[in-house]
N, CA, C and O atoms as a GROMACS GRO file, in nm:
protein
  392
    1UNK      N    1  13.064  10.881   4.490
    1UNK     CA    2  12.958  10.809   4.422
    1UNK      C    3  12.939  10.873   4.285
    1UNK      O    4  12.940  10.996   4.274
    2UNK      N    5  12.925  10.810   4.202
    2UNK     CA    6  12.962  10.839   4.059
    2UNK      C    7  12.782  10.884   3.996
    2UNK      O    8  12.681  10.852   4.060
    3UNK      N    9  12.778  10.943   3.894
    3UNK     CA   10  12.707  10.962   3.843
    3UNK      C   11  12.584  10.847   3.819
    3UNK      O   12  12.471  10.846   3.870
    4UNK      N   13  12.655  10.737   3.711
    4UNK     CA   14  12.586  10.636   3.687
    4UNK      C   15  12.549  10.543   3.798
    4UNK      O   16  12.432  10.508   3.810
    5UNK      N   17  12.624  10.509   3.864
    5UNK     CA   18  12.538  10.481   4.036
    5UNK      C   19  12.424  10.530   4.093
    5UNK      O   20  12.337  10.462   4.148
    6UNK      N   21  12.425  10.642   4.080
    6UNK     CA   22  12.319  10.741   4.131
    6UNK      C   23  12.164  10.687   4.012
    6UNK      O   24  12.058  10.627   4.031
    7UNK      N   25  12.217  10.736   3.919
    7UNK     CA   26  12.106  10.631   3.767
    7UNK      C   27  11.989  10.531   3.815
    7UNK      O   28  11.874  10.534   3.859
    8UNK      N   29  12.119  10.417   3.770
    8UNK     CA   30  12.077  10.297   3.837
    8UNK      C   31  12.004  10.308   3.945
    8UNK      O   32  11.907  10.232   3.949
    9UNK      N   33  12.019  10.374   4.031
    9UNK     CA   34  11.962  10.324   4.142
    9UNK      C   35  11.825  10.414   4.149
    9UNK      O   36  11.732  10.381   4.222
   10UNK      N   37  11.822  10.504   4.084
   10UNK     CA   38  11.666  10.591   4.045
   10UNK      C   39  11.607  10.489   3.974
   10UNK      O   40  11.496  10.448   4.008
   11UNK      N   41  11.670  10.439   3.875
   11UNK     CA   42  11.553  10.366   3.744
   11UNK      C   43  11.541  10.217   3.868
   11UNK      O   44  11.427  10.175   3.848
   12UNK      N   45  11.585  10.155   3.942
   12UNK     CA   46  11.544  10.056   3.983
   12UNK      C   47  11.401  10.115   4.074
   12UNK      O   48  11.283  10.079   4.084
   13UNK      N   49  11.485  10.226   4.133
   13UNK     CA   50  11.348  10.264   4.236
   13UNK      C   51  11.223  10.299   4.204
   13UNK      O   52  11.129  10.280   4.281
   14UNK      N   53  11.210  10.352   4.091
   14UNK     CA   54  11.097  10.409   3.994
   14UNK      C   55  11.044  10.278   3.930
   14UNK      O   56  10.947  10.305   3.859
   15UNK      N   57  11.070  10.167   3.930
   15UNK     CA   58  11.035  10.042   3.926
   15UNK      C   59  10.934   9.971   4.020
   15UNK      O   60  10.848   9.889   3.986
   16UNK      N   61  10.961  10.017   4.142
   16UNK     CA   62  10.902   9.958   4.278
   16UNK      C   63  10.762   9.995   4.279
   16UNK      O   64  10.733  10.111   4.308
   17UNK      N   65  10.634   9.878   4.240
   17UNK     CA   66  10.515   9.959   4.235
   17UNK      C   67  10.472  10.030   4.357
   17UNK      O   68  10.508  10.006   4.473
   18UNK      N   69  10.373  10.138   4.307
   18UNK     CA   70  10.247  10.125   4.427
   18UNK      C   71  10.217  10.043   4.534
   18UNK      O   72  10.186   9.927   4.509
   19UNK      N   73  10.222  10.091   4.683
   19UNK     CA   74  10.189   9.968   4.755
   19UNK      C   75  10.317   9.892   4.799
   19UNK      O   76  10.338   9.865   4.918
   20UNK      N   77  10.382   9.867   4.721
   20UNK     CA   78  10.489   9.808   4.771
   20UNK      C   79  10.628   9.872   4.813
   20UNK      O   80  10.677   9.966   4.751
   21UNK      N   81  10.689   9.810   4.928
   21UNK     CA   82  10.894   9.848   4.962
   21UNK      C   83  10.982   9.766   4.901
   21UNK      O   84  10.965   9.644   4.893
   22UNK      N   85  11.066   9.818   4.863
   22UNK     CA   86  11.219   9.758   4.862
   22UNK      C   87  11.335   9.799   5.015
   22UNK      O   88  11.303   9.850   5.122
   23UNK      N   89  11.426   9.767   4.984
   23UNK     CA   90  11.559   9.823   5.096
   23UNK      C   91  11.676   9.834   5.005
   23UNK      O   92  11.716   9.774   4.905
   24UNK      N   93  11.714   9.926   5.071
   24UNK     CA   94  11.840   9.991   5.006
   24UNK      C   95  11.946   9.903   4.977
   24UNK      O   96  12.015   9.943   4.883
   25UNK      N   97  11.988   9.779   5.036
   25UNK     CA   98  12.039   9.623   5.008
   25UNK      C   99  12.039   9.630   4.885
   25UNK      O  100  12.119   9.663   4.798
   26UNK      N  101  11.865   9.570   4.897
   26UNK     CA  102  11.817   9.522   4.768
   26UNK      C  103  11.845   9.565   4.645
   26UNK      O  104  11.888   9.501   4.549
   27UNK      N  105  11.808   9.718   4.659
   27UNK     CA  106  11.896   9.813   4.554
   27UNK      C  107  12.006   9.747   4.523
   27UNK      O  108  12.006   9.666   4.430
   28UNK      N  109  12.134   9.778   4.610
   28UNK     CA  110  12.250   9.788   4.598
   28UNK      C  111  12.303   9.687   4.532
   28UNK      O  112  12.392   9.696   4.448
   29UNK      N  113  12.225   9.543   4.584
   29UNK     CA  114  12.262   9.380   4.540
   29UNK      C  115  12.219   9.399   4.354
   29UNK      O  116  12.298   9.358   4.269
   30UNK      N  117  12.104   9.454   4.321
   30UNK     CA  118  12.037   9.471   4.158
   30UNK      C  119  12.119   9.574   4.106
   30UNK      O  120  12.142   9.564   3.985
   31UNK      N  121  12.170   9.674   4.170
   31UNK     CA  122  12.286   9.720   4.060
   31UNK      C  123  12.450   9.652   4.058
   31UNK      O  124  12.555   9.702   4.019
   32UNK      N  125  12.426   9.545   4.106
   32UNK     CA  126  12.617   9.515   4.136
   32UNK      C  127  12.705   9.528   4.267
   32UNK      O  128  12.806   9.462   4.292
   33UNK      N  129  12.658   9.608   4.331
   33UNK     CA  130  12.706   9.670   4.466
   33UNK      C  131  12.667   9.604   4.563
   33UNK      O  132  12.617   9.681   4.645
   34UNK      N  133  12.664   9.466   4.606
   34UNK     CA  134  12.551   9.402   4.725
   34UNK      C  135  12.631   9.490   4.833
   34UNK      O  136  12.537   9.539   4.896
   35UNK      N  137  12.725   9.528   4.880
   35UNK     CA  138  12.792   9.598   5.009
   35UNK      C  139  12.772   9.723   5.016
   35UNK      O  140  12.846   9.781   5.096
   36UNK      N  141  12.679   9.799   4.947
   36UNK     CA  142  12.690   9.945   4.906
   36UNK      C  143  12.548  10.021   4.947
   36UNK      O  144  12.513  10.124   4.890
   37UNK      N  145  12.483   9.968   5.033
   37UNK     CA  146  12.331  10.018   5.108
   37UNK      C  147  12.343  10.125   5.105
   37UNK      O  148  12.262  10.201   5.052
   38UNK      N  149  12.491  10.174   5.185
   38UNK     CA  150  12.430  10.302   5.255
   38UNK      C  151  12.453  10.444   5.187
   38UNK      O  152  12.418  10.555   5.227
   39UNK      N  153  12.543  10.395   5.035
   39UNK     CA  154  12.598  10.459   4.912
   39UNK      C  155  12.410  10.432   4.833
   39UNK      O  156  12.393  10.485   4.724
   40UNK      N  157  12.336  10.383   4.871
   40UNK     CA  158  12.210  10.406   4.804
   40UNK      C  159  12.130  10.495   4.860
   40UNK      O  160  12.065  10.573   4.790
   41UNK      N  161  12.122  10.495   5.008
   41UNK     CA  162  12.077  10.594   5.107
   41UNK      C  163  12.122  10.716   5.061
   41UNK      O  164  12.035  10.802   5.042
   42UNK      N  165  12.272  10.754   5.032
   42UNK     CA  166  12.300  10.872   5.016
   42UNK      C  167  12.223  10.922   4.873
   42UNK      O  168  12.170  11.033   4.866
   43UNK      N  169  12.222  10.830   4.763
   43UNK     CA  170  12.169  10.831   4.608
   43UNK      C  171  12.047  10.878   4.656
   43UNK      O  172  12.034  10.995   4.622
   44UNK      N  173  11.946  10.836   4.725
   44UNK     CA  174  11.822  10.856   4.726
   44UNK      C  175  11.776  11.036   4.790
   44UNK      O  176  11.689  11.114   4.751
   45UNK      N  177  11.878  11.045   4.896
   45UNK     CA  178  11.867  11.215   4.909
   45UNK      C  179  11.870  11.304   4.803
   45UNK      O  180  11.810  11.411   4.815
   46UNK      N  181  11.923  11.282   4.715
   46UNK     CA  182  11.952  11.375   4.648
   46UNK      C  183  11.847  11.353   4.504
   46UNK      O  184  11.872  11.435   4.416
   47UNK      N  185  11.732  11.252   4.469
   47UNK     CA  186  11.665  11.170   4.392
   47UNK      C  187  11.572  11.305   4.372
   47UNK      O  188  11.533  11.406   4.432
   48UNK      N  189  11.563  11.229   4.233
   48UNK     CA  190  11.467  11.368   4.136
   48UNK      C  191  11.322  11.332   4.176
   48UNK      O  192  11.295  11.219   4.218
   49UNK      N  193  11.230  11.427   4.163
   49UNK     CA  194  11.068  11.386   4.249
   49UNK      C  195  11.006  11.281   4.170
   49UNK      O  196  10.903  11.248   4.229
   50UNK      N  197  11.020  11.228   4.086
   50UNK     CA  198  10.969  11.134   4.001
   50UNK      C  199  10.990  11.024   4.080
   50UNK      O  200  10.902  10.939   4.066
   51UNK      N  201  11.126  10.980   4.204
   51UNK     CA  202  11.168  10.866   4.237
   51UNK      C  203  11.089  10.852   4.335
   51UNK      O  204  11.064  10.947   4.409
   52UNK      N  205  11.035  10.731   4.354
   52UNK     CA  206  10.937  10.697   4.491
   52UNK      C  207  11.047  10.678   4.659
   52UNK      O  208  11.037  10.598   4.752
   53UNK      N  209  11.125  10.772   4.637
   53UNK     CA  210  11.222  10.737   4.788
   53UNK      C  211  11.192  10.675   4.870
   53UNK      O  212  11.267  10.602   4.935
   54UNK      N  213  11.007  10.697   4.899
   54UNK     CA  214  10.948  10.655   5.016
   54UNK      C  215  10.945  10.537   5.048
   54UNK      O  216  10.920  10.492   5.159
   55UNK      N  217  10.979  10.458   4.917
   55UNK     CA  218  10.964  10.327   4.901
   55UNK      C  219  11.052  10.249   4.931
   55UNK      O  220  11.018  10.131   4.940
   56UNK      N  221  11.145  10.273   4.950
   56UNK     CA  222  11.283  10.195   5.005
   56UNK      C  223  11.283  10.253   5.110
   56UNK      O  224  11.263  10.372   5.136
   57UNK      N  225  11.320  10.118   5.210
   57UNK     CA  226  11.337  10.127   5.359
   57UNK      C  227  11.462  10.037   5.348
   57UNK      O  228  11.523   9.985   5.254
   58UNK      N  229  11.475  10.041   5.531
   58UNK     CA  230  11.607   9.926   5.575
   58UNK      C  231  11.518   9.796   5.596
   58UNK      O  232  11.396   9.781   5.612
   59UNK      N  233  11.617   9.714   5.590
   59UNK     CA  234  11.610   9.566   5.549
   59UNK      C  235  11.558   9.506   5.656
   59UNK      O  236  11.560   9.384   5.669
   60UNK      N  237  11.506   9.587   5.741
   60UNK     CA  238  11.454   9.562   5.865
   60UNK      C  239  11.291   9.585   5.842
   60UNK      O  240  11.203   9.515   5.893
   61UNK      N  241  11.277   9.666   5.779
   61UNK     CA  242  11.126   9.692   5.733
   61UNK      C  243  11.110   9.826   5.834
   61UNK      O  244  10.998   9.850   5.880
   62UNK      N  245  11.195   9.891   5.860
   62UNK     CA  246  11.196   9.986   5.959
   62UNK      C  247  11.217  10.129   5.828
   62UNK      O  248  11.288  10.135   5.728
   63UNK      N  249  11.119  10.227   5.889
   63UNK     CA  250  11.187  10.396   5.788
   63UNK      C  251  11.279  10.441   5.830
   63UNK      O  252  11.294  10.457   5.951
   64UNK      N  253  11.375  10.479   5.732
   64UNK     CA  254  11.485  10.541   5.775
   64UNK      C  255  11.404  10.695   5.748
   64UNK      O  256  11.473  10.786   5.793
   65UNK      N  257  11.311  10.730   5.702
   65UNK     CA  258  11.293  10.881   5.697
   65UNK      C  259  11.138  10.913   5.740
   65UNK      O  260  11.059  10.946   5.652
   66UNK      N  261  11.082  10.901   5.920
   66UNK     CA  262  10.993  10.895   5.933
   66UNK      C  263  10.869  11.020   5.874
   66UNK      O  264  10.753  11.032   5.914
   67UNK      N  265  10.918  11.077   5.802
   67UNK     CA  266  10.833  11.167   5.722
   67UNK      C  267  10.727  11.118   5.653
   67UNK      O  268  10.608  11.148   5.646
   68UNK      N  269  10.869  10.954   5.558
   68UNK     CA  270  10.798  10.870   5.471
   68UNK      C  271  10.675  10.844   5.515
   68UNK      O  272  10.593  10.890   5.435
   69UNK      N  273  10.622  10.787   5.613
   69UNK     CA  274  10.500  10.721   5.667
   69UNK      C  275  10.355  10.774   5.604
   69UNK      O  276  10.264  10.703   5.562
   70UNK      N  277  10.358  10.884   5.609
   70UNK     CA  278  10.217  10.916   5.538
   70UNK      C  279  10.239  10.910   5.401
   70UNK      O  280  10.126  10.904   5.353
   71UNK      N  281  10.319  10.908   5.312
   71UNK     CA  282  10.299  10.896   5.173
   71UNK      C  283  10.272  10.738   5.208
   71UNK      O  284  10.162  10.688   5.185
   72UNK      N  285  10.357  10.677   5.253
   72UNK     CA  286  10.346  10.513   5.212
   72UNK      C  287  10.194  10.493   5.315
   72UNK      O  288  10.207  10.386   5.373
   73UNK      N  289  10.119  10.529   5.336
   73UNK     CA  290  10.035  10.512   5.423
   73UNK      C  291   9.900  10.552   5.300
   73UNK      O  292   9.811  10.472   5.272
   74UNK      N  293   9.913  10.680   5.244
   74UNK     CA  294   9.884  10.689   5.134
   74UNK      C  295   9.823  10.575   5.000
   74UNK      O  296   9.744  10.576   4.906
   75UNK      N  297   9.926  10.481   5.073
   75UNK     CA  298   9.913  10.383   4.938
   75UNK      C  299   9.885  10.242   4.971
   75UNK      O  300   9.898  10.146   4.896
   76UNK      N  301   9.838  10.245   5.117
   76UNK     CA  302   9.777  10.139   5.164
   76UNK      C  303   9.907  10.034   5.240
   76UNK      O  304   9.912   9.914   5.268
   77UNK      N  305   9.994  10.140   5.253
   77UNK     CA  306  10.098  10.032   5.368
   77UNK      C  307  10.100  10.090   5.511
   77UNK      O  308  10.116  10.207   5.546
   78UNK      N  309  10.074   9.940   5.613
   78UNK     CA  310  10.068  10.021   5.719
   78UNK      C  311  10.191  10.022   5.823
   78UNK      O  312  10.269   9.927   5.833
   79UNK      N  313  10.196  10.120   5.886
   79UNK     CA  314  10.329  10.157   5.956
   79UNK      C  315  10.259  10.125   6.105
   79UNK      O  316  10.139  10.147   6.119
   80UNK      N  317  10.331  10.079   6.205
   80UNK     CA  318  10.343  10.092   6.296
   80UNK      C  319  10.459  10.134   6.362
   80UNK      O  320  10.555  10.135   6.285
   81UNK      N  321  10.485  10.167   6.467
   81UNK     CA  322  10.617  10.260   6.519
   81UNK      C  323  10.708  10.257   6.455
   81UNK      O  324  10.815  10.216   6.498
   82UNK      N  325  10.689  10.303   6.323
   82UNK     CA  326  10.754  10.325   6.224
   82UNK      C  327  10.884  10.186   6.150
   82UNK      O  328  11.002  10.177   6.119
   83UNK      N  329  10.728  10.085   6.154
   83UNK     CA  330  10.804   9.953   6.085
   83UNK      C  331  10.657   9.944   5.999
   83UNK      O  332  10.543   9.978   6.030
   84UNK      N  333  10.706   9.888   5.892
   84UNK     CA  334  10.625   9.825   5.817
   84UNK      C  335  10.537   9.673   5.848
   84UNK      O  336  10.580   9.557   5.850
   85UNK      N  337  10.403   9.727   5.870
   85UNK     CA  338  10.335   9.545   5.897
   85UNK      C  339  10.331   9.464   5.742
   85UNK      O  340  10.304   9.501   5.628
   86UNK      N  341  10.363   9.359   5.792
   86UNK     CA  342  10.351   9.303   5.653
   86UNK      C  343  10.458   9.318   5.580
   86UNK      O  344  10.438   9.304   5.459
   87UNK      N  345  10.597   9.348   5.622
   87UNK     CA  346  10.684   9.384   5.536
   87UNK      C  347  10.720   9.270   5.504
   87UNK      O  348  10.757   9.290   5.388
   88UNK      N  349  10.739   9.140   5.529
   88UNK     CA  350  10.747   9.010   5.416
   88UNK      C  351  10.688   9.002   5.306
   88UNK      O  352  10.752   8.990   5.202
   89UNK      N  353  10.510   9.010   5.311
   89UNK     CA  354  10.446   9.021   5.226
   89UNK      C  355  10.470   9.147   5.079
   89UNK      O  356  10.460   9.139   4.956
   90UNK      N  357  10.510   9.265   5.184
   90UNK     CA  358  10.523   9.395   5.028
   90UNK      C  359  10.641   9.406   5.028
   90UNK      O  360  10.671   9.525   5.022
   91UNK      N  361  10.716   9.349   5.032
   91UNK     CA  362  10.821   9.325   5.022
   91UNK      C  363  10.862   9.320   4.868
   91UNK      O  364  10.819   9.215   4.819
   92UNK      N  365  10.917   9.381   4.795
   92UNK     CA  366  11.002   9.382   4.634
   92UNK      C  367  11.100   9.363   4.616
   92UNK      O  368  11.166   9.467   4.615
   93UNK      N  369  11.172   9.255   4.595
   93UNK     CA  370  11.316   9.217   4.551
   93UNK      C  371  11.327   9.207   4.422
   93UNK      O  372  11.289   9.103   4.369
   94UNK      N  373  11.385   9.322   4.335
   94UNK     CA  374  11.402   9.340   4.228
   94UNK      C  375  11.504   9.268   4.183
   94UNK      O  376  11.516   9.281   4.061
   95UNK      N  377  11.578   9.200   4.228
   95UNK     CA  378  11.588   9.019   4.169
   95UNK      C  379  11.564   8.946   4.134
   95UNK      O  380  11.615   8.862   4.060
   96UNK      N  381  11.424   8.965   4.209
   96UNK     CA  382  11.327   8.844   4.168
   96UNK      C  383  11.225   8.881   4.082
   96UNK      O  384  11.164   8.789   4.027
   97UNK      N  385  11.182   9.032   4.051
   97UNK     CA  386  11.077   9.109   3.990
   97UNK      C  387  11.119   9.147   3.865
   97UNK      O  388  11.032   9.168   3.780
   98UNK      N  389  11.240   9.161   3.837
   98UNK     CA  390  11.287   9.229   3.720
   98UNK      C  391  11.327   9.131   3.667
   98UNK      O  392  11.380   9.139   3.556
   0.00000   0.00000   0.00000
């Protein structure tokens, strides 16, 4: 995974307001990569503290990093067994947002 991959996929995430998720898809589809989720998953481990990681989940509305839950809980999203309620609704497709 290349440098500028890694980029992209910070500045989209640092995009994603308050309150709201994206999925790592979604990412992947807004930089060019629609097949490349799990090459965003890896981007996001390694993401400088500025990037809201917490904010991208799987496309399921499910956390891949149940840690996440209290930050995003934090901000008025609610988790249940570690799925997002409402994840249609806060839902961010930076496709459609950007």
């Amino acid at each position: 995974m290349n440098e500028v991959f890694k980029q992209q996929v910070w500045e989209i995430t640092r995009l994603v307001p308050r309150g709201r998720v994206t999925s790592y898809g979604a990412i992947a589809k807004a930089v060019g990569y629609p097949n490349h989720s799990r090459h965003v998953g890896k981007a996001m481990g390694g993401c400088p503290e500025d990037v809201p990681a917490h904010r991208v989940i799987s496309g399921s509305g499910t956390l891949s990093v149940p840690e996440f839950q209290e930050r995003l809980e934090a901000e008025g999203i609610a988790v249940e067994n570690f799925r997002i309620k409402n994840f249609k609704e806060l839902f961010w497709d930076p496709m459609n947002e950007l």
